[in-house]
C-alpha positions in Angstrom: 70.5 146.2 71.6 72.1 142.9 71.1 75.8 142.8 71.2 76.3 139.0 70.1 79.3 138.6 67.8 78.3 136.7 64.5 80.2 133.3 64.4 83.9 133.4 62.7 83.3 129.9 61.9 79.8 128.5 61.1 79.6 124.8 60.3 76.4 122.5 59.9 75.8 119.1 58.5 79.6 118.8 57.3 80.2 115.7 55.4 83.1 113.8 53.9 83.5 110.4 52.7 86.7 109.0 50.6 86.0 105.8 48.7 82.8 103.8 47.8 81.5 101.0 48.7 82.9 98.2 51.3 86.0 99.9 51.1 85.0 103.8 52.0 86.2 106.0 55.0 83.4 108.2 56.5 85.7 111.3 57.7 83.4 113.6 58.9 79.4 112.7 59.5 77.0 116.0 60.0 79.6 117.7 61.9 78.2 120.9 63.2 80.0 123.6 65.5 80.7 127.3 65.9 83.7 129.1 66.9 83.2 132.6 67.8 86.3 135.6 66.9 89.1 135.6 68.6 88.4 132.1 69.9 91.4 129.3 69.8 89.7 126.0 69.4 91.9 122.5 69.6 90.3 119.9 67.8 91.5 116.5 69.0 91.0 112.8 67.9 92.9 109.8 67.3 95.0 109.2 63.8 93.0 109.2 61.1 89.7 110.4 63.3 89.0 113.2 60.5 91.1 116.8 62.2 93.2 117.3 58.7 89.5 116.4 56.6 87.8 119.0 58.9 90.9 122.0 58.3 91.3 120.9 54.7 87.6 121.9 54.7 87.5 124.9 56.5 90.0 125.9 54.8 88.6 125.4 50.8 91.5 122.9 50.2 88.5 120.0 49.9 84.9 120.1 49.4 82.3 118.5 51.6 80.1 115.7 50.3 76.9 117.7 52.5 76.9 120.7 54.7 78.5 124.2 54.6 81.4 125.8 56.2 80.8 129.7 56.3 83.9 131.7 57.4 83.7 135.6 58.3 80.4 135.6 56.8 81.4 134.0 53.4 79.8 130.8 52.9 83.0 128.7 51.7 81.5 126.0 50.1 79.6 127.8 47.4 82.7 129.7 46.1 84.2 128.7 43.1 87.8 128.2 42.5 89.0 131.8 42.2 86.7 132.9 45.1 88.8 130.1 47.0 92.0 131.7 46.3 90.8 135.2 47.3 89.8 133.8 50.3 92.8 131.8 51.7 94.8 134.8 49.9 92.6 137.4 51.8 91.0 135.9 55.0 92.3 132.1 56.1 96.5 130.8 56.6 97.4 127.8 57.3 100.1 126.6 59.7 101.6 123.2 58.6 103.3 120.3 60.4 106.3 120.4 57.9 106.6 123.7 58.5 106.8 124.5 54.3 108.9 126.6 53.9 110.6 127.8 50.4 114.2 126.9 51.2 115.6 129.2 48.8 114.1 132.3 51.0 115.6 133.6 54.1 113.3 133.5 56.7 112.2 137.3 56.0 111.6 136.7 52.6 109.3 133.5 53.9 107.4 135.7 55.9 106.8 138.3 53.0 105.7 135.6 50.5 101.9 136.6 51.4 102.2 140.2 51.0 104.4 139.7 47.7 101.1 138.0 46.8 99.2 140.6 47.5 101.7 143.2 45.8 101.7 145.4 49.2 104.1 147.8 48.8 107.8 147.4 49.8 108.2 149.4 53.0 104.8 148.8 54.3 105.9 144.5 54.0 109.3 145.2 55.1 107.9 146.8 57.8 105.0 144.1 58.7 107.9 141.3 58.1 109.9 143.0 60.8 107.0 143.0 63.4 105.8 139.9 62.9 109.7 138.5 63.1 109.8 140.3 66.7 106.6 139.0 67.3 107.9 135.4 66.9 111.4 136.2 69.1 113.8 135.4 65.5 114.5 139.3 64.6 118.3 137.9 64.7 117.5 135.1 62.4 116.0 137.2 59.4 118.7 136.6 56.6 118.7 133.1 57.7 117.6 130.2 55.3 115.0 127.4 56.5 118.4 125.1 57.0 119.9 127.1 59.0 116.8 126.9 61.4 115.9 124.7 64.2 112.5 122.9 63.7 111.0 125.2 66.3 112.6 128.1 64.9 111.6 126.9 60.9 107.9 126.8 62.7 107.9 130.4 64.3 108.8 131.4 60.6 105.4 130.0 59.5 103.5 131.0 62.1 104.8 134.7 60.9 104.2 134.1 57.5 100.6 132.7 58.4 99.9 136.1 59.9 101.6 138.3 57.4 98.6 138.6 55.8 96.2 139.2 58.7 94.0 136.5 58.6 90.9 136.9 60.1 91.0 132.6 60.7 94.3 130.7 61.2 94.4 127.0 60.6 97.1 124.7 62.0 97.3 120.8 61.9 99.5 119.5 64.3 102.0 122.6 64.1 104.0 120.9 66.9 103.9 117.1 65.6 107.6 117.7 64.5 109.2 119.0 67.8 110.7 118.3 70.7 108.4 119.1 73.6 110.2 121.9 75.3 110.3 123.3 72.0 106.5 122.7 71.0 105.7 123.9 74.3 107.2 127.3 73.4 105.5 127.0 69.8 102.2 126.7 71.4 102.3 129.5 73.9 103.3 131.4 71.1 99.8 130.4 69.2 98.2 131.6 72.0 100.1 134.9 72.5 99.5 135.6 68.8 96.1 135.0 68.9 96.0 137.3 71.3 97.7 140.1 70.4 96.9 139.5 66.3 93.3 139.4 67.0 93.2 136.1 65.2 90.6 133.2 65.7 92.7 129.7 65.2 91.3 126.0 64.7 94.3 124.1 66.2 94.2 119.9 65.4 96.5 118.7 67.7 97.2 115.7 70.1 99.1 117.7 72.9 97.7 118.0 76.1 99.3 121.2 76.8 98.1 122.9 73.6 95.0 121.7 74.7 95.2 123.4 77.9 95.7 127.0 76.2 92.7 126.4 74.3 89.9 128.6 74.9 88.0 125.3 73.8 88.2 121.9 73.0 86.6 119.6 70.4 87.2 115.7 70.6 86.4 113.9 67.1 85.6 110.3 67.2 84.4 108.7 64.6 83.8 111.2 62.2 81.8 113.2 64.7 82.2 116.1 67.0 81.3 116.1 70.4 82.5 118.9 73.3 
């Protein structure tokens, strides 16, 4: 009997072009990969090479020219709108490079955002938003507001929120574009750690070495395509 996991990520002939003409950008040409569960995959490329195109993608926040992106099963690019929300409400978070947080919200209340969503009930989040805030080291920063935060701390706050949900795919573009290097080095080794202990699979674009060195894998874009 066959024990081969089915891919968490299936994409073939993924396509994206902006513009027309003289003037249009060929993002992403027949891209085609597979990451399997529990896998953390860097993608890497120069500025502008197409990582955001492919997560925004992945992701149902933009919709490929050609191709399909199946997630958990689900083939993403033949859902409709409201399938798309279940989806990233249900099975995909994103991790930002601006962090996005609601700066009204402490830091607890950012993390419990998702599960507000999903009306789970109030102990049950209160308790998730606790684990996850110990998961992240900022149990002491709870009733703490975004500007209160350090960037690596604001960014441990969306990684939480990202998992309050429990995702079964985590997205992040360039989660440590916006820090310091010790501290982006301790923002990645968390990534890994939570992808560990979460049970997560992640799709990381990123351009640090280090990052890519925690990476179960690696793919290098160029030129709209995907090679490694």
């Amino acid at each position: 009997m066959s024990t081969t996991l089915e891919p968490m990520v299936e994409v073939r002939g993924l396509t994206r072009t902006y513009g027309a003409g003289p003037v249009s950008v060929h993002a992403l040409r027949e891209v085609s990969f597979e990451v399997a569960p529990g896998e953390l995959v860097a993608v890497v490329g120069r500025s502008g090479s197409g990582k955001t195109t492919l997560l925004n993608l992945l992701g149902g926040l933009d919709r490929p020219d050609a191709g399909t992106v199946r997630v958990d099963g689900t083939e993403v690019t033949g859902l409709d709108d409201q399938g798309l929300s279940a989806l990233r409400r249900d099975s995909i978070s994103f991790v930002f490079q601006t962090f996005g947080l609601i700066p009204a919200l402490t830091a607890a209340e950012n993390v419990g955002v998702p599960l507000r969503l999903r009306r789970t009930p109030v102990a049950e989040r209160e308790q998730r938003v606790a684990l996850l805030l110990d998961l992240v080291g900022l149990r002491e920063h709870a009733l703490q507001r975004p500007a209160e935060l350090s960037g690596g701390q604001q960014q441990r706050v969306g990684i939480a929120r990202a998992l309050a949900g429990s995702p079964r795919l985590l997205l992040a573009d360039e989660p440590t574009g916006q820090l310091d290097a010790e501290t982006g080095l301790s923002v990645m080794a968390l990534l890994r750690a939570v992808v560990e202990s979460e049970g997560v699979t992640a799709v990381v674009a990123t351009h640090d070495p280090v990052l890519m060195s925690l990476a179960d894998r690696v793919l290098t874009i160029a030129d709209g395509r995907v090679a490694g």
